[in-house]
N, C-alpha and C positions, 0 to 999 in steps of 0.2 A: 179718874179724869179730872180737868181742872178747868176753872171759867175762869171765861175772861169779862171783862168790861170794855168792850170794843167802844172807841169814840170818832167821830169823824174831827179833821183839825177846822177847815175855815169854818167860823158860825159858831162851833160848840166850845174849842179849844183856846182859840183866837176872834178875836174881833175879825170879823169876813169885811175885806176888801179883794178888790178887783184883781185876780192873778199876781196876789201877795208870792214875792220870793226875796225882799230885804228883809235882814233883821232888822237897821232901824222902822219900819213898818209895819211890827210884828207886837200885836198888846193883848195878853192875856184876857180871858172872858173871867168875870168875880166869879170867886165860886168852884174854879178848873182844880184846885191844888187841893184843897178841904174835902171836895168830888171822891180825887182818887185818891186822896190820904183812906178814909173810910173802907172803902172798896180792899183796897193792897191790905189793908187789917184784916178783911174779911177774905182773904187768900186769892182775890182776883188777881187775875194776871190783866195789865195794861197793855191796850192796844190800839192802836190809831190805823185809822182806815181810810184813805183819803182820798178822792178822786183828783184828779191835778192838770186839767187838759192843756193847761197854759203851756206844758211841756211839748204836747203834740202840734201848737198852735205856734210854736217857738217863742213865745213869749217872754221865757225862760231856759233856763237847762238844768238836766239831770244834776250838773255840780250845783246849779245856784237849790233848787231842793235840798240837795244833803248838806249845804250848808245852812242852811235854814233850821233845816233838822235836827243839825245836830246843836246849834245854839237852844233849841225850844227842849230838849231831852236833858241838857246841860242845866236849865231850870229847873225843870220836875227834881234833876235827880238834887239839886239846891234845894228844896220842897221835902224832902225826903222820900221821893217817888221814881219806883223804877221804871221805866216805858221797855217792857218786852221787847216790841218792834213797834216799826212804823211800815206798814204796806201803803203803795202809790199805786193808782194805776194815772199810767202819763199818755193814754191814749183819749182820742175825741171820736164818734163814728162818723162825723160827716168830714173828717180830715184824715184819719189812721184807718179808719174803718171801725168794724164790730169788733168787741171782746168778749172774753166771759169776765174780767175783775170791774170793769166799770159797773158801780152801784149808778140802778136795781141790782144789778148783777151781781150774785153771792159768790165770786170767784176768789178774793180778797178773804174775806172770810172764812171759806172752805178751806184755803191756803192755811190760814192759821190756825184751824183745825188741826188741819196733815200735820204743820208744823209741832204744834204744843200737845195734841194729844186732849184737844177742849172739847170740854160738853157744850154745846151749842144751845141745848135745850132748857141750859140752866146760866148760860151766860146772858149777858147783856148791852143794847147797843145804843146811844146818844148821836141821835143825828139834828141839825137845823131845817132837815129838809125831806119830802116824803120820799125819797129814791133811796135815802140811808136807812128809813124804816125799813121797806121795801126788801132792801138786800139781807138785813136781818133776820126778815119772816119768811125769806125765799131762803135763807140757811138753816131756817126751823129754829130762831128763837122764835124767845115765846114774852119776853119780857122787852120791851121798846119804848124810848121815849123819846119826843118830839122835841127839841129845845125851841121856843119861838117866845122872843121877848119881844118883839113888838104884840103879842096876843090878840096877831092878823088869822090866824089859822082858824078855820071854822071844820072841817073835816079830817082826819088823820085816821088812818089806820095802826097808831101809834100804842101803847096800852094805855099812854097815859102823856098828855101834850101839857108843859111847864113853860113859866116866864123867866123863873133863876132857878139853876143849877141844886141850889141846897133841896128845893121841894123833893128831888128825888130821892137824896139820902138821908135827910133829916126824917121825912116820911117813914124808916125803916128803924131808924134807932128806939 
């Protein structure tokens, strides 16, 4: 079986703005490419897990996503990094209703599971916010970490809550 390093994109990936869907609007977090260089060495698979409700809220659309998408995968892969996939879920509940992929929600996750054939138990997930912990440990990781650079966070059920991205990996070498 193989792991992944599951990352959420607004917050961890990218600098989080407001129902971001331009590439000029689109700036890397320090830290994102060095992250998954490491990891893809150590045979992780890359995976982005996104929630996206700007799409149910029509804010944007499905095409402005995949265009988005596929400009930020066209970096990595400039990086030397390969992005697996990108899951979205493009629902809201008080607009679409309930799902099972919007994180808390481990549906996204399990997806990629079915998909890849992942150990969940030895993969890993990078979220800016407690609902990406959250879906991680509702998919039975076991390993979470909180990205919060303002070092506003006082509670996390995270394994382990950082300000820059290297603390995670560098930690391991």
């Amino acid at each position: 079986m193989k792991k992944a390093l599951f990352l959420d994109r607004d917050g961890v990936i990218n600098v989080e703005k407001e129902y971001l869907y331009k590439i000029e609007d689109f700036e890397f977090i320090d830290g994102i490419f060095e992250l998954c260089q490491y990891y893809q060495k150590l045979g992780y698979l890359i995976i982005v897990v996104t929630n996206q409700s700007g799409i149910a809220r029509k804010y944007y659309s499905e095409d402005d996503f995949a265009l988005l998408t596929t400009f930020m995968k066209k970096q990595f892969l400039l990086n030397g990094i390969d992005i697996t996939h990108v899951y979205h879920c493009p629902h809201h509940e008080t607009v679409s209703g309930k799902c099972n992929c919007r994180k808390p929600a481990p549906g996204m996750l399990l997806k990629a599971k079915e998909d890849y054939n992942l150990d969940l138990a030895n993969s890993i997930i990078i979220g800016d916010k407690e609902r990406d912990i959250e879906a991680g440990l509702n998919a039975g990781l076991l390993e979470t970490y909180l990205f919060d650079e303002s070092k506003s966070v006082k509670n996390s059920k995270a394994t382990r809550v950082v300000d820059k991205l290297d603390k995670i990996w560098k930690n391991r070498c």
